[in-house]
C-alpha positions in Angstrom: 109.7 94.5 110.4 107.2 94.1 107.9 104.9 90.8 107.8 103.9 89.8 104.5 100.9 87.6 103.1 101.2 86.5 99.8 98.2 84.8 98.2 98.3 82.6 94.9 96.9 79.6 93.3 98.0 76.6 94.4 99.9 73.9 92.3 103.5 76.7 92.0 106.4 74.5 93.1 108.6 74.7 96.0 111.5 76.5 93.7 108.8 78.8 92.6 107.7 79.9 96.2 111.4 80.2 97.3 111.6 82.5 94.3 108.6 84.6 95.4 110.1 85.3 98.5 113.7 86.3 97.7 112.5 88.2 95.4 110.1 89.7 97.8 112.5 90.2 100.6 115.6 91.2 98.5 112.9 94.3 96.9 112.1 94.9 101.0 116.3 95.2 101.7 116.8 97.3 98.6 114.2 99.7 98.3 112.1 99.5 101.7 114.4 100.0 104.6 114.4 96.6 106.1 117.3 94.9 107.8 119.1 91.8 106.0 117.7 89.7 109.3 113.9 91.0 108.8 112.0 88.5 106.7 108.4 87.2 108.0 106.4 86.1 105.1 103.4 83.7 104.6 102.0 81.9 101.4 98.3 81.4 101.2 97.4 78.9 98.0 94.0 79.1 97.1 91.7 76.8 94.8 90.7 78.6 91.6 87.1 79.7 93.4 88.9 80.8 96.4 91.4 83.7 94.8 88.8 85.7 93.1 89.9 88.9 91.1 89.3 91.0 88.5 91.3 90.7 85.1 91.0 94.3 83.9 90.4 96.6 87.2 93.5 99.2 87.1 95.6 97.5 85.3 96.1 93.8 83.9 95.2 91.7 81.9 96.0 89.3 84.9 96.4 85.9 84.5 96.0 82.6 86.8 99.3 83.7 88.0 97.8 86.6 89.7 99.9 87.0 92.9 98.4 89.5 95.8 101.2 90.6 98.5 99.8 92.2 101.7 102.3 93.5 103.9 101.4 94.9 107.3 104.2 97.5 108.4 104.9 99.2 112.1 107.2 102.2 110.5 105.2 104.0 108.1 107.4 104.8 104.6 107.0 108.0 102.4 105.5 107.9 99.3 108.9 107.8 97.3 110.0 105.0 99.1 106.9 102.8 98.4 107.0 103.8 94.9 110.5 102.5 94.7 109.6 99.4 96.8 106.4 98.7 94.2 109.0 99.0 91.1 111.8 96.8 92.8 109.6 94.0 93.2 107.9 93.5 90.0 111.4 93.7 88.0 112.4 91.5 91.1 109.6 88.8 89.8 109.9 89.3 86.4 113.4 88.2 87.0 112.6 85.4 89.1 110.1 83.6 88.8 108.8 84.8 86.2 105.6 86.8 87.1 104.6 89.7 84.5 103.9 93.2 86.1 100.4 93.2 84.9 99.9 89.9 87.4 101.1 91.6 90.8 99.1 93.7 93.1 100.5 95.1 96.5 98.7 96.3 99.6 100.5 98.3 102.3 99.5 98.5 105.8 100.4 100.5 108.3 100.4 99.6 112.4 102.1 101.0 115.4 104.5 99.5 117.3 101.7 98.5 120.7 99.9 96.1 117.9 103.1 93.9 117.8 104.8 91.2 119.8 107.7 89.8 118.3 108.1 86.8 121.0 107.8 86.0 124.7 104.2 87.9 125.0 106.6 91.6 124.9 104.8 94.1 123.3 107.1 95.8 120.7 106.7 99.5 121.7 108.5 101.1 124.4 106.7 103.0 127.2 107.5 106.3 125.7 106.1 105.3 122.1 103.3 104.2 123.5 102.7 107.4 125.2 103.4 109.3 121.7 
């Protein structure tokens, strides 16, 4: 059930985006434990002055098709498994469409269960997990 944000600079085209997220959801089914059904995403384009980043911090150069995926989770994953997730989806973009390694950055984070409602105002947890 993960929710991702993906932030970019605007101008990519449609095909582009609809690369983006295959890419990111098929990486989320393969390597991440996520169902087939499970795919929230959205796409933030910024103007140049609004995405601001550093070209060299850990890693880079980066590019102006820097591209920062935040994805808030409600089952935390080991290490090993975000490790594998990280890998997946850079070969993923570098596939399709296009996006060098050095230009993606991914931030994980965890929630519980309580902090979601997935429609009708029903909080996600059940009485027991909420108890835990």
């Amino acid at each position: 059930m993960p929710f991702a944000r993906i932030s970019l600079l605007a101008g990519k085209s449609p095909d582009y985006l609809k690369a983006v997220s295959d890419s990111l959801h098929q990486a989320l089914v393969d390597s991440f434990e996520v169902p087939e059904k499970d795919r929230f995403q959205v796409f933030h384009q910024h103007q140049p002055n609004e995405l601001v980043f550093d070209r060299d911090y850990l890693g880079g150069p980066r590019s102006e098709d820097f591209i920062l995926f935040h994805i808030t989770t409600g089952k935390p994953r080991a290490l090993e498994v975000k490790q594998r997730f990280y890998r997946r989806l850079v070969e993923r973009l570098a596939a399709a469409p296009g996006i060098r390694p050095e230009d993606v950055m991914i931030v994980i984070a965890s929630s519980t269960f309580e902090e979601w409602s997935f429609s009708s105002g029903v909080c996600a947890a059940t009485p027991s997990e909420v108890a835990a």
